[in-house]
N, C-alpha and C positions, 0 to 999 in steps of 0.2 A: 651610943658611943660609936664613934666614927673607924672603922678600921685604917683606912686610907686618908690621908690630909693632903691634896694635891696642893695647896696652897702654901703648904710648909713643904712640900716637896718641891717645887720649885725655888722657894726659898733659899735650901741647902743646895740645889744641886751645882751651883757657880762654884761655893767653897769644896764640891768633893773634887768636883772639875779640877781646880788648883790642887787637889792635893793627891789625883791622879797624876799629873805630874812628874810626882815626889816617887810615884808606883814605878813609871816608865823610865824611871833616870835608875832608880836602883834595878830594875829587871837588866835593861841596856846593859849597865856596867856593869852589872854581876855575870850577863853570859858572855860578856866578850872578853870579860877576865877568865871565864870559865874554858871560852874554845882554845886560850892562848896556855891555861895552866893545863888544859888536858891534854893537849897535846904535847906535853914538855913532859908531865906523867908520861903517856905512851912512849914516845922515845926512847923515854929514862927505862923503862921495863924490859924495851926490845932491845937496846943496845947497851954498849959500853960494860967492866967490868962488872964482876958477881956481887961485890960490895954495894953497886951504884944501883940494881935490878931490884936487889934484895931490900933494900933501904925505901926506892919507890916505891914498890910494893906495899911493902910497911904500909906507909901514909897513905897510898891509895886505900888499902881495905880498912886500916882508922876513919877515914874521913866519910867511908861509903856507910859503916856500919853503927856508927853513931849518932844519934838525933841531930838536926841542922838546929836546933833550939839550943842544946847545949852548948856547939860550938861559939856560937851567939854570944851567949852567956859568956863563955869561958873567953872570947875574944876580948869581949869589953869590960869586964872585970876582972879577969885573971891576968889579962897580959899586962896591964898598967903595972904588976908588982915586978914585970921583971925591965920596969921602963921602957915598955911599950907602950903609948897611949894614943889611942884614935878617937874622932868625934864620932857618932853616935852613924852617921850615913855611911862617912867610909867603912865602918867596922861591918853595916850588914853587906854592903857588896864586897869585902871581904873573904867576909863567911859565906856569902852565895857564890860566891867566884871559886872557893874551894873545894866546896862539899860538890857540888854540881861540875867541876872541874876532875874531881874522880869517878864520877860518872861516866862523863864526856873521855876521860881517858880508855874506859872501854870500848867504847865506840869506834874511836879511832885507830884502836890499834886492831879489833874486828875486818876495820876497813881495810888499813896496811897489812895485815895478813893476806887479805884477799888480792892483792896485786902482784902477778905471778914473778917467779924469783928470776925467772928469765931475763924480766925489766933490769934487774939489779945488775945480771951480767952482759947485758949490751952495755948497758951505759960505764961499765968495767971496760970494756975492750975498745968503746970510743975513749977511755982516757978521760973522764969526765970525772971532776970531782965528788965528793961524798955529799956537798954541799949542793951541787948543782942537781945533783941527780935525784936529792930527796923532794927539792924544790921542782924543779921542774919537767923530772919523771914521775916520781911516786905519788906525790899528794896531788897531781893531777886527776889519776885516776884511784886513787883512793878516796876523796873527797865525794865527786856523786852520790856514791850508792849512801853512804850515811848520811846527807842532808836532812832525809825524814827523820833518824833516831836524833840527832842536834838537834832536829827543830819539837821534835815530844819536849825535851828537856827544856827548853825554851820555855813553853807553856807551863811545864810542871815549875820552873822559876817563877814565875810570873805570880804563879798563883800562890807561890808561900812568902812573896812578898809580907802579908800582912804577920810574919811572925817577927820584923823588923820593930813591930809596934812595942813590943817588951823592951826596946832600949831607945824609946823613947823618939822614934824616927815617925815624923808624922805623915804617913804613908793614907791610903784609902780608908782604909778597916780600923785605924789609930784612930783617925776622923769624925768616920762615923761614931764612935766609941764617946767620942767628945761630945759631939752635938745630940747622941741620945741621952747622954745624962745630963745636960743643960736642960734640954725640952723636955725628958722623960716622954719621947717618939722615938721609938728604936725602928720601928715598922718601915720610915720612909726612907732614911738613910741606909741601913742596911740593904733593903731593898735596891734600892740604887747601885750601890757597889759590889752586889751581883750582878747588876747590869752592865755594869763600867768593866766589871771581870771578864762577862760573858761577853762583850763586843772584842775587848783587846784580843782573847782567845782565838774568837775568830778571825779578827784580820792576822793573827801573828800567823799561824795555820794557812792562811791563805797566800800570804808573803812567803812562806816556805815554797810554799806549792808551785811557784811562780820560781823564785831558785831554782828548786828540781828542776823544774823545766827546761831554763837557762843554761843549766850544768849539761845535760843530756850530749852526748855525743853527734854530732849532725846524721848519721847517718841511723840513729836512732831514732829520732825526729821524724826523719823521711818514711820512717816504717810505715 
């Protein structure tokens, strides 16, 4: 008995290809949903009244402290009762865009801690708006130093993609899943899509790496 079938592994490996894909469109939208809702968390906690702190909060540590599986669930079956319905893709980058979005809300606000309060009162005494100033004082230099913890989260998305497979989102690992009970060959598939995990991993890591750099302050560079 053969452990390995390279001939069926090439066979599948065009369909996982396509259905890596399905991996890279939901990873994408779920962290870019994810950078845009954690930072709307972070604000929400740092600023504005005690009702509005107290409330983000709330949903940040729901969202942190509960299985991303459930929410899953609870996105796409629970919410149709109250007339909300989503198709099976939007609903997991939904749920990855949330869960991973109260993550990412710590991160950031790590970050704007970190940028001295000094910043906040030049840009008071130039007269500059609230709006200007968070733009394009604060998240200047708060953004840097957190690109590596965003970009962990990134990878850590990337890789629970395949619990998208429970609502029927034909993703990598959904795939595989397919073509091992059709062939009864789990060996080569599966295989594969540790490999297809373990390269994206790397390049996503290394695309970070490559940001950081870009962000760096010039005169940090020069160092």
């Amino acid at each position: 008995m053969k452990i390995w079938d390279w001939d069926y592994a090439w066979e599948v490996l065009p369909i996982l290809a396509e259905a890596s894909v399905v991996t890279l469109q939901a990873t994408l939208a779920g962290f870019l949903l994810a950078l845009v809702v954690g930072l709307l968390f972070a604000v929400g906690r740092m600023t504005g009244p005690a009702w509005l702190r107290w409330s983000v909060t709330g949903v940040v540590e729901f969202l942190r402290s509960t299985p991303l599986l459930i929410q899953i669930f609870f996105l796409y079956y629970v919410m149709p009762e109250f007339g909300i319905t989503l198709d099976a893709m939007p609903t997991g980058v939904l749920a990855l865009g949330l869960h991973y979005g109260a993550y990412c809300a710590e991160v950031y606000r790590a970050g704007l801690d970190n940028v001295p309060r000094g910043q906040w009162e030049a840009a008071i005494a130039l007269n500059l708006s609230p709006w200007v100033t968070f733009r394009r004082v604060i998240l200047p230099q708060a953004i840097p130093p957190i690109v590596p913890a965003l970009g962990n989260y990134l990878v850590a998305l990337f890789k629970e993609t395949p619990l998208l497979s429970v609502i029927a989102v034909l993703e990598l690992m959904q795939t595989a899943k397919i073509l091992g009970s059709e062939s009864f060959q789990y060996t080569e598939p599966i295989t594969l899509v540790g490999l297809f995990f373990l390269a994206f991993s790397l390049v996503s890591a290394a695309l970070i790496r490559q940001v950081e750099k870009a962000l760096q302050p010039r005169a940090g560079r020069r160092t």
